[in-house]
C-alpha positions in Angstrom: 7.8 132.1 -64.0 8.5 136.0 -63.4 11.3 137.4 -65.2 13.0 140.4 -62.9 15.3 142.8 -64.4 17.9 145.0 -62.3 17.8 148.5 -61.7 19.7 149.9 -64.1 18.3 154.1 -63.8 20.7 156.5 -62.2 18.2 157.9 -59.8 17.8 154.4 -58.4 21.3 154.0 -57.9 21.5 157.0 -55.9 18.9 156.4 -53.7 21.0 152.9 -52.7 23.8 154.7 -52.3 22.8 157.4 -50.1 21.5 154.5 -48.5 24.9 152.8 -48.2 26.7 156.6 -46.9 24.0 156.7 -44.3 25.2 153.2 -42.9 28.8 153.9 -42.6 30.3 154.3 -39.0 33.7 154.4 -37.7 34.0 150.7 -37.7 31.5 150.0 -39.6 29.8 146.6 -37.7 26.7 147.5 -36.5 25.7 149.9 -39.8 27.1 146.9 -41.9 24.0 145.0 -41.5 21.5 147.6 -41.1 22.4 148.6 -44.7 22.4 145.0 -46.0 18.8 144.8 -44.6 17.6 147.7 -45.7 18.8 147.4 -49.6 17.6 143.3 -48.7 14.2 145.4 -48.5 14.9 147.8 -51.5 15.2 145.2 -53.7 12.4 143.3 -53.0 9.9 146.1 -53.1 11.7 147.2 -56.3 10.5 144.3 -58.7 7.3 143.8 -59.4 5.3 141.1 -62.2 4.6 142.4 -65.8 3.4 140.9 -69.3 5.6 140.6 -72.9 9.3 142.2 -73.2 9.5 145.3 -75.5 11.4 148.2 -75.7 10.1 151.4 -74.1 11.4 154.8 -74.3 12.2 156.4 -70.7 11.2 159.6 -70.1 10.2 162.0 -67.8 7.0 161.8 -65.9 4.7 163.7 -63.4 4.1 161.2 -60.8 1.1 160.7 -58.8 1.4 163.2 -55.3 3.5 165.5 -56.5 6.3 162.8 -57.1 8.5 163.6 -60.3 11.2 161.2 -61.3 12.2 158.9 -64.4 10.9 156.1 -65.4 12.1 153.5 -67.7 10.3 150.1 -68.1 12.7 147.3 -69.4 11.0 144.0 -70.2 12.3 140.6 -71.9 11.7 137.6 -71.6 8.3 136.9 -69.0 9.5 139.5 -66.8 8.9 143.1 -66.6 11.2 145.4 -64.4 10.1 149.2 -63.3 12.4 151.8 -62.0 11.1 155.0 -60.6 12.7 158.0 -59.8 14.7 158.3 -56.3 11.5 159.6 -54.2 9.2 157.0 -55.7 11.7 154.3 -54.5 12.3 155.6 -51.1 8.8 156.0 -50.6 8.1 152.4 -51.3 9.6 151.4 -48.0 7.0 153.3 -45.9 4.0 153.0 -48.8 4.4 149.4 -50.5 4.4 150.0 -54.2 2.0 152.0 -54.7 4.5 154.2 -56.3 5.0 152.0 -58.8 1.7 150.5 -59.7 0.7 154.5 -60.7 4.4 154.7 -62.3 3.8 151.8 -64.3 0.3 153.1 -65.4 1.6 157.0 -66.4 4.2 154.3 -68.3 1.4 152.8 -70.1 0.3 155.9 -71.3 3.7 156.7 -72.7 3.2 153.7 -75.1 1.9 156.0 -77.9 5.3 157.7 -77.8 7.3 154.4 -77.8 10.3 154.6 -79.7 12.8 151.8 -80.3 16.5 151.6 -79.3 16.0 154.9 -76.8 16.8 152.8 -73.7 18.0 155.3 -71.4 18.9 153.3 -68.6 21.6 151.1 -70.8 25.0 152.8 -70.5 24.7 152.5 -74.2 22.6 151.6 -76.9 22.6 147.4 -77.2 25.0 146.0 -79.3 22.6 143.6 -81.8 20.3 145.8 -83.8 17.1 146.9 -82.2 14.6 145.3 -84.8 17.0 142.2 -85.3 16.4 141.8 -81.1 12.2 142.5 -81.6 11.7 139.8 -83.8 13.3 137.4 -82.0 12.5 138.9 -78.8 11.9 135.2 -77.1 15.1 133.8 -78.1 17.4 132.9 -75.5 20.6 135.3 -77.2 17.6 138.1 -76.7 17.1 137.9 -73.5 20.7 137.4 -72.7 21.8 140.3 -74.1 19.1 142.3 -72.4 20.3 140.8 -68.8 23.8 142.0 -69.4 22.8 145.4 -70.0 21.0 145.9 -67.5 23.9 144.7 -65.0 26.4 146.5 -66.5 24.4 149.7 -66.1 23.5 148.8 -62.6 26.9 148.2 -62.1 28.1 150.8 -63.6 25.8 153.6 -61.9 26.4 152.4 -57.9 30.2 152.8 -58.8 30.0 156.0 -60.4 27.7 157.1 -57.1 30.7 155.7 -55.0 33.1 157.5 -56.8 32.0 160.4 -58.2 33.8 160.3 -61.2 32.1 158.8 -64.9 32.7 155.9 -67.4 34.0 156.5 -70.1 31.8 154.5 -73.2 33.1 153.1 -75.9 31.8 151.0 -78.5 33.5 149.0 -80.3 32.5 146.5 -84.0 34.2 143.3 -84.7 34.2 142.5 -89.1 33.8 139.0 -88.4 30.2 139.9 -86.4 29.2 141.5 -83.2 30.9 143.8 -80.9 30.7 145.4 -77.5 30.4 148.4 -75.0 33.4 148.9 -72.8 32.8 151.0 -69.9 35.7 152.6 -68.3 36.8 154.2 -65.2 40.1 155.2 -64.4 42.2 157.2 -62.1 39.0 158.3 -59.7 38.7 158.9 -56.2 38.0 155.6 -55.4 38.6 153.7 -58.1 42.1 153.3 -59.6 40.3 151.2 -62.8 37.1 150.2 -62.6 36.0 148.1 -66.1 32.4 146.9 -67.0 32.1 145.1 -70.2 29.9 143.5 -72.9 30.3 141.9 -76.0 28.1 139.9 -78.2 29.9 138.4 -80.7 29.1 135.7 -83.4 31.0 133.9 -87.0 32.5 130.8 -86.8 34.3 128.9 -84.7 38.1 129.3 -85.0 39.6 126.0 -85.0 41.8 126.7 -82.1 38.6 128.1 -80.2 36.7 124.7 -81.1 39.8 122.9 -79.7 39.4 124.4 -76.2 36.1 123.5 -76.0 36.6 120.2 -76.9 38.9 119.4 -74.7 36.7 120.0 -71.8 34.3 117.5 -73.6 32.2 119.1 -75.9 31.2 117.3 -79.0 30.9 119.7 -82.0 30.1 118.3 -85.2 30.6 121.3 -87.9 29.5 121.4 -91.7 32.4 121.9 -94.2 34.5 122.5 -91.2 32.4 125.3 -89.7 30.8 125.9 -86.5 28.6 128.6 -86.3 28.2 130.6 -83.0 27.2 133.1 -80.4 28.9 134.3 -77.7 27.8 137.2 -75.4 28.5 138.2 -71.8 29.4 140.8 -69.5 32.4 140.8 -67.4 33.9 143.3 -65.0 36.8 143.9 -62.6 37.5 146.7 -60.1 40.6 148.0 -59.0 40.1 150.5 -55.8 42.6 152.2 -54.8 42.4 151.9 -51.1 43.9 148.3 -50.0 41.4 147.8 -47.4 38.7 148.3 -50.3 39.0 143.9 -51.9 39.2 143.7 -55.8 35.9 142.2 -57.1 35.5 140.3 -60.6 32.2 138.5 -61.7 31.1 137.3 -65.6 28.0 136.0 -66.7 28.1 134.4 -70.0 25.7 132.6 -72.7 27.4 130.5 -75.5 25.4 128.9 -78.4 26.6 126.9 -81.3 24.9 125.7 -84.6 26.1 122.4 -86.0 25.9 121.1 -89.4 22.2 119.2 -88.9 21.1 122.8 -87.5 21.0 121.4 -83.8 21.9 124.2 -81.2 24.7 123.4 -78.4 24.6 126.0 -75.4 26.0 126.4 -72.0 25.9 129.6 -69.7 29.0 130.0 -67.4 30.2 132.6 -64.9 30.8 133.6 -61.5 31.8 136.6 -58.6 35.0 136.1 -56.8 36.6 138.5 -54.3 40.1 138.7 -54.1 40.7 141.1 -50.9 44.5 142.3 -50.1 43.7 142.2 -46.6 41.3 139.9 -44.4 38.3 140.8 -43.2 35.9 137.9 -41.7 33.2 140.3 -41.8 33.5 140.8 -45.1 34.3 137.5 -46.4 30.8 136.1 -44.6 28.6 138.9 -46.3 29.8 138.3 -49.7 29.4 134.4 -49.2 26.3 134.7 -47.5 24.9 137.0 -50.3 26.4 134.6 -53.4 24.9 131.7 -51.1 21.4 133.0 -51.3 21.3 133.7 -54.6 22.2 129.9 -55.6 19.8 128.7 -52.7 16.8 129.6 -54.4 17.5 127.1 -57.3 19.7 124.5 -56.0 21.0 123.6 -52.7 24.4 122.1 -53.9 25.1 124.9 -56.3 26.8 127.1 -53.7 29.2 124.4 -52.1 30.1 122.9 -55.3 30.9 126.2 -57.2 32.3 127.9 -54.2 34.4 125.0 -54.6 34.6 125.0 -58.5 35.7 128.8 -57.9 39.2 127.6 -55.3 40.5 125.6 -57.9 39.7 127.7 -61.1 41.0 130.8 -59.6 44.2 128.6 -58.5 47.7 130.1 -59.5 49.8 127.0 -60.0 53.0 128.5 -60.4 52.7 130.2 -57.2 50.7 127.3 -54.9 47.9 129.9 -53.9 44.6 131.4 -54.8 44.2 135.0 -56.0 41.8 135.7 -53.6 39.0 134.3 -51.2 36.6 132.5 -53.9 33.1 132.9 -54.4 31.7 131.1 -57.1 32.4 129.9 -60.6 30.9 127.8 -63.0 31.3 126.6 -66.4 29.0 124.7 -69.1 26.4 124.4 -67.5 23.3 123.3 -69.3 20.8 121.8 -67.5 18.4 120.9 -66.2 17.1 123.0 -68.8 17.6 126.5 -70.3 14.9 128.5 -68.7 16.5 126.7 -65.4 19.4 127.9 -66.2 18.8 131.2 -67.4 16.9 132.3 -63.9 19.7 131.0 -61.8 22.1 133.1 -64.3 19.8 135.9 -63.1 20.1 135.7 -59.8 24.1 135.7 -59.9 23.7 139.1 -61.8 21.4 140.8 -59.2 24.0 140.1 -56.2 26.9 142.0 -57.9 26.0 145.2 -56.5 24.7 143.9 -53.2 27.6 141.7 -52.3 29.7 144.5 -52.7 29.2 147.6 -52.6 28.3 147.5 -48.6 32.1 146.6 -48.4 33.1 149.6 -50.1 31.2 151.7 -48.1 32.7 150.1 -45.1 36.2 150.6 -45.5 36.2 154.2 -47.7 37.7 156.2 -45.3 40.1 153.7 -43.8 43.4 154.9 -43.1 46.3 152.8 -44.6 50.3 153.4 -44.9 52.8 153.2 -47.9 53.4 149.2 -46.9 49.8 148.6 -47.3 50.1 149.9 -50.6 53.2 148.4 -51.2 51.6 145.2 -50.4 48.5 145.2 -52.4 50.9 146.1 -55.6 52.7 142.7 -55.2 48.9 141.3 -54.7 48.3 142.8 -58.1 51.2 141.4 -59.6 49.7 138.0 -58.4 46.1 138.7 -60.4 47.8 139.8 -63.7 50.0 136.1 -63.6 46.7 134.8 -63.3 44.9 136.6 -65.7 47.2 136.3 -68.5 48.5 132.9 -67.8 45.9 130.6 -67.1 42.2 132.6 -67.7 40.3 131.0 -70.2 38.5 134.0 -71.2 41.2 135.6 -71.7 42.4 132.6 -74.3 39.3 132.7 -76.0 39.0 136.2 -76.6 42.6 136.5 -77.8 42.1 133.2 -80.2 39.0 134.9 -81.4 39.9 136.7 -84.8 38.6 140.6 -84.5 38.6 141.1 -80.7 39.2 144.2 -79.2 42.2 143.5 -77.4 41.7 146.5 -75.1 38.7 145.2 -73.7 40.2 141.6 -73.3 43.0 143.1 -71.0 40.7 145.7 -69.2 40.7 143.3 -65.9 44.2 144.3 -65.5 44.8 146.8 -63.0 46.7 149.9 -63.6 49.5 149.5 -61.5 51.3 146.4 -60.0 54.3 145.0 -58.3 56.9 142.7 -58.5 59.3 142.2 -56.3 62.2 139.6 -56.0 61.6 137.0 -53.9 59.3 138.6 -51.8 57.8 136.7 -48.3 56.1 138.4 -45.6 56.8 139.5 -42.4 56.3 135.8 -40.2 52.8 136.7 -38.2 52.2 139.9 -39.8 48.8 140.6 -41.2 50.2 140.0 -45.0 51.4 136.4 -43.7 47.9 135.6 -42.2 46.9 137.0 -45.9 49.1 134.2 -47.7 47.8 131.6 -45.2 44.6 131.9 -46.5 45.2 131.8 -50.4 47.5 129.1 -49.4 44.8 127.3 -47.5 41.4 127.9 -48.7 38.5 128.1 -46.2 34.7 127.7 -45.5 33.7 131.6 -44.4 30.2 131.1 -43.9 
């Protein structure tokens, strides 16, 4: 089965984003779905079939007719993934990939010049050592780790085209084992905080850790009362400053744990969730429709029962409501088996940037008063109760000894509200908000 990477190259990102200026209009409709077709066709001309994963060094090539542009080959797992520079992949909508079949061969050639750990198209370098991930470049953790690189720089680069401002990159080393690359953005033009995370971390199991999971059924057997264990992931949440742009959050996570007769227990778990301040049927369909697709190609209950799985996981008790319209979430999920698994994990990750950045675009430029804003602080409030009360990873990373607590509380936005007693206006647009987090609903 084909592996397919994301583009993670900052020429590609720019090419989708000019793409995404070019569909805005003054409401926006109409242009909507032109743009969602044409990055629909983007994408799939973008990925084409390749051999074994290695690590290539990304450089600068002299394309075939007079093209010049980057190319960096990523490969793991079965899959191989090329990105081209940004007139190579506009000119694969009018010429097929022809672009890329000669791309990939001047790539070939660059083989004698390969050099390991220069991966150019990772926001950093990846956080397990380069020669620990060659030899054990078919393990699952491997490939993992290379799929959450690749969507935090994909990520990463379509916001910084949106907002023209940088990440900031920091790595960061944990004693016990592991670490991660925190990426970010704050205080931009668009974005108020924008955060795009990994971590790969690994030791043993903390006892109150191994409690957690047992209670939602796991049966962990350790060896002189230790569980050795993986954990990686990436995770991200984005905080716009406009109120008519919606706060997105998505994690995709592998989990793996040794126990004492050298058996391996692992799960993958994630999801995308939107949590807008203000509704937008439109909006609400695309970003369904587009998490919907995704788990369409591998299941056909796996939308409808983590779109529901997502309601009642992002549920704030205390307050009887949502914190925002859903999407989906899972949790544990191990079958029907790990290569199963794994591809459907892919396909989440590929939709992050396609469910919503077209809804960024959309509303950049809208116009919106000091009660707007007013309102989508108190919203806030809402997500940081949420977030520090009842997100579970949140709990484990702050039960885990050695995390970087910075990077645990990066989804937290940088400004919030809380007012006393607060209840909106009785048919006003923030009422018809609270209906729906109140009162969760089918949008597509």
């Amino acid at each position: 089965m084909t592996s397919v990477a994301l583009c993670t190259i900052n020429k590609s990102a720019r090419s989708i984003a000019r793409l995404c200026q070019a569909s805005r209009s003054a409401h926006g409709t109409a242009d909507f779905h032109s743009f969602v077709a044409r990055y629909s066709t983007l994408r799939k001309c973008a990925f084409l079939p390749g051999g074994k994963w290695s690590f290539i060094r990304a450089g600068t090539r002299q394309m075939s007719q007079g093209s010049p542009g980057r190319i960096s080959l990523g490969r793991y797992g079965k899959g191989v993934f090329l990105a081209a520079g940004a007139a190579a992949v506009t000119g694969v909508l009018t010429a097929g990939v022809s672009h890329f079949q000669r791309a990939e061969m001047a790539t070939k050639v660059s083989k004698v010049e390969e050099e390991e750990g220069d991966m150019k198209s990772f926001m950093s370098v990846p956080v397990t050592d380069i020669k620990v991930l060659e030899q054990r470049k078919d393990a699952m953790c491997t490939r993992m780790e290379m799929l959450i690189m690749e969507t935090q720089a994909a990520f990463c680069r379509a916001l910084e085209e949106v907002d023209g401002g940088t990440f900031r990159v920091d790595r960061w080393s944990r004693k016990e084992g592991g670490g991660g690359i925190s990426c970010v953005m704050q205080d931009g033009k668009v974005f108020e905080k924008a955060g795009v995370n990994v971590s790969v971390v690994f030791g043993n199991l903390t006892e109150e850790a191994a409690k957690q999971m047992r209670s939602r059924g796991k049966v962990l057997k350790g060896k002189d009362g230790k569980l050795p264990f993986c954990a990686m992931g990436v995770s991200s949440v984005i905080h716009p400053k406009n109120p008519h742009i919606p706060t997105v959050h998505f994690n995709y996570r592998y989990f793996e744990i040794e126990e004492a007769d050298g058996t391996k227990q692992w799960w993958f778990g994630g999801g995308t969730d939107l949590t807008p301040v203000y509704i937008d049927l439109e909006d609400a369909a695309h970003f369904h429709k587009t998490l919907k697709k995704a788990c369409d190609k591998h299941h056909p209950k796996y939308y409808p029962d983590f779109k529901k799985w997502c309601d009642n996981y992002f549920y704030i008790r205390h307050r009887a409501e949502t914190r925002g319209i859903g999407g989906i979430f899972f949790d544990d999920l191990d079958s029907p088996n790990q290569e199963e698994v794994f591809n459907f994990v892919k396909s989440c990750a590929k939709t992050v940037v396609p469910c919503y950045l077209p809804i960024v675009y959309k509303h950049l430029n809208d116009s919106f008063t000091p009660e707007e804003k007013d309102w989508q602080q108190v919203r806030r409030g809402r997500y940081v109760e949420f977030n520090l009360v009842y997100d579970r990873g949140v709990k484990f990373g702050l039960a885990t000894p050695g995390s970087r607590i910075e990077s645990i509380l990066m989804s937290l936005p940088l400004t919030a509200r809380w007012e006393y007693m607060h209840e909106p206006t009785k048919g006003s647009k923030e009422a018809e908000m609270l209906e729906v987090l109140r009162n969760p609903k089918e949008w597509i």
